[in-house]
C-alpha positions in Angstrom: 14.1 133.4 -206.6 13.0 131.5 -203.6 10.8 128.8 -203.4 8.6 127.5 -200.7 8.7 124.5 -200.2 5.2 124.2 -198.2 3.9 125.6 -201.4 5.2 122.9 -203.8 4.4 119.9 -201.7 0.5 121.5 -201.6 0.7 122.0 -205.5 1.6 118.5 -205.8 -0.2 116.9 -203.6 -2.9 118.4 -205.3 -1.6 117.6 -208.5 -2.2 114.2 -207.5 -6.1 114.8 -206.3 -6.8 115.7 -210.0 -5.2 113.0 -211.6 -7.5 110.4 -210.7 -10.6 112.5 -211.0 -10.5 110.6 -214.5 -10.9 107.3 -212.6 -14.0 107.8 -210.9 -16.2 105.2 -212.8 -15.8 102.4 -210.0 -18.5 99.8 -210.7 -20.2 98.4 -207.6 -21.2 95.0 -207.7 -24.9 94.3 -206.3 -25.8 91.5 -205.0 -27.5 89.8 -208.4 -24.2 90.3 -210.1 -21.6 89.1 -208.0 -23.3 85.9 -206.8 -26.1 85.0 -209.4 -24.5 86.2 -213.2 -21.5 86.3 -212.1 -18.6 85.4 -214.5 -15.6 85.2 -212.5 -14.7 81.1 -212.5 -14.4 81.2 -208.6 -17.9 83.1 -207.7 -19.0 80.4 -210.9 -17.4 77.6 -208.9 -19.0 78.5 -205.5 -22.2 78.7 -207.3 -22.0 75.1 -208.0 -21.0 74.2 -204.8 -23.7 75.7 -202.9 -26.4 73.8 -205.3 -24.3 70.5 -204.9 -24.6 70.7 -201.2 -28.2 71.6 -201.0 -29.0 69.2 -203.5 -27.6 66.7 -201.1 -29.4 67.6 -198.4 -32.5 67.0 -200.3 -31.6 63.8 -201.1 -30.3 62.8 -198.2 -34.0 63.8 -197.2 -35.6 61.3 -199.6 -32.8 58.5 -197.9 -34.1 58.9 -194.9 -37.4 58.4 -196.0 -37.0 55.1 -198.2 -34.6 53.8 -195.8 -36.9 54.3 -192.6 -39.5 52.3 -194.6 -36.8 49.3 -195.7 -35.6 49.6 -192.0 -38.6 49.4 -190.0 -41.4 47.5 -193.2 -44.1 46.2 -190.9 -44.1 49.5 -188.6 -46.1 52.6 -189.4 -45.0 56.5 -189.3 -48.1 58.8 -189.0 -46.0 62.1 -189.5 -45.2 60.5 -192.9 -48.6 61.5 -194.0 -47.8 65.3 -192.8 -44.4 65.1 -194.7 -45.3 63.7 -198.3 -49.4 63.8 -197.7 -51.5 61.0 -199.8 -48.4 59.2 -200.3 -48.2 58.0 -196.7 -51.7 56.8 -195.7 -51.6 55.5 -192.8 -48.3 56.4 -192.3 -46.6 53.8 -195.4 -45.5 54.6 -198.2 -46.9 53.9 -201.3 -45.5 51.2 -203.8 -45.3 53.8 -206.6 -43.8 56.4 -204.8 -41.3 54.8 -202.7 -39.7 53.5 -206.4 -40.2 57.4 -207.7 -38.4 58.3 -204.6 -35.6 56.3 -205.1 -35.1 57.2 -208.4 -35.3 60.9 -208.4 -32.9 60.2 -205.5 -30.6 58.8 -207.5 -31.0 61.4 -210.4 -30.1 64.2 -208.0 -27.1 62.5 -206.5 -25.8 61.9 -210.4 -26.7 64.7 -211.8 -26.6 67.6 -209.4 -24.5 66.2 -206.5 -21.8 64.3 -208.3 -21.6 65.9 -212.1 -22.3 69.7 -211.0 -20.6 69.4 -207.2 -17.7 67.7 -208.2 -17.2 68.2 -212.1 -18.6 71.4 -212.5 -17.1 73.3 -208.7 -13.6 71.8 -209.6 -13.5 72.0 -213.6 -14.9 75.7 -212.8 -12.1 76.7 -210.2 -9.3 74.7 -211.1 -9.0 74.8 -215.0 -8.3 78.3 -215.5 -5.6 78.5 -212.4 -3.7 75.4 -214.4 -3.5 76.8 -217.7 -2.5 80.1 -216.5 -5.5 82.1 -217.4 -6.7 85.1 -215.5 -9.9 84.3 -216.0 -12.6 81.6 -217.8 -12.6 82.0 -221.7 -16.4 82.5 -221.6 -17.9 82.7 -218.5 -21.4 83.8 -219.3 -21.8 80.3 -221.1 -20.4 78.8 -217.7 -22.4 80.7 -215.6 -25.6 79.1 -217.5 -25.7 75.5 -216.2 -25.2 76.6 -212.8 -28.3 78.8 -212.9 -30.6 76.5 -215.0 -29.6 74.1 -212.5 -32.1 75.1 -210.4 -35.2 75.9 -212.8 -35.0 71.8 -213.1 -35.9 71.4 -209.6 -39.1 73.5 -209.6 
């Protein structure tokens, strides 16, 4: 009994085809799961990040603008008034607001910039890599303050 050997390496090969036909249930992330509720400690950690860094930036904003009216205090900006409206008449800045300004200033740098930049993008990322873990114990509840962060800003 002969056997071809063309015949055998076409019967396995497609052997092979059908053994992963049971396999076909990839799941494609979209764009909402793998960057918004994701769970995976590193996309978690990078979620923090990002918000830490844009929250700086809007604080660095409200810097500029107290500091430029400490810097300059007898001089007046008229594009204030475009920037931040009735509270720079006649390009000053209100008494009020320039103490709400500093505040919330300092409530973003606390709150989002240094506990969710630092603590929560390195707590997030670095935690599960030293105890050996593939991945965070719950990551849905991780993924929460990240996300919530941002419904306090509105």
């Amino acid at each position: 009994m002969e056997v071809n050997h063309g015949q055998v390496q076409h019967a396995k090969a497609h052997e092979h085809d059908h053994a992963h036909d049971d396999h076909h249930h990839e799941h494609h992330d979209t764009f909402w799961t793998k960057y918004i509720f994701s769970q995976d400690h590193k996309m978690i950690s990078k979620q923090f990040l990002v918000t830490a860094i844009v929250m700086a930036f809007v604080a660095m904003g409200m810097s500029l603008i107290f500091r430029l009216q400490l810097g300059y205090d007898g001089q007046k900006f008229p594009w204030l008034e475009n920037i931040i409206g009735s509270w720079g008449k006649d390009g000053k800045l209100d008494p009020g607001f320039y103490l709400a300004l500093v505040t919330i200033h300092g409530t973003i740098m606390v709150f989002f910039v240094l506990t969710g930049g630092l603590s929560g993008t390195f707590s997030n990322l670095l935690i599960p890599f030293q105890v050996g873990a593939r991945d965070m114990a719950s990551g849905s509840s991780t993924c929460f303050p990240s996300g919530s962060s941002l419904l306090l800003v509105r």
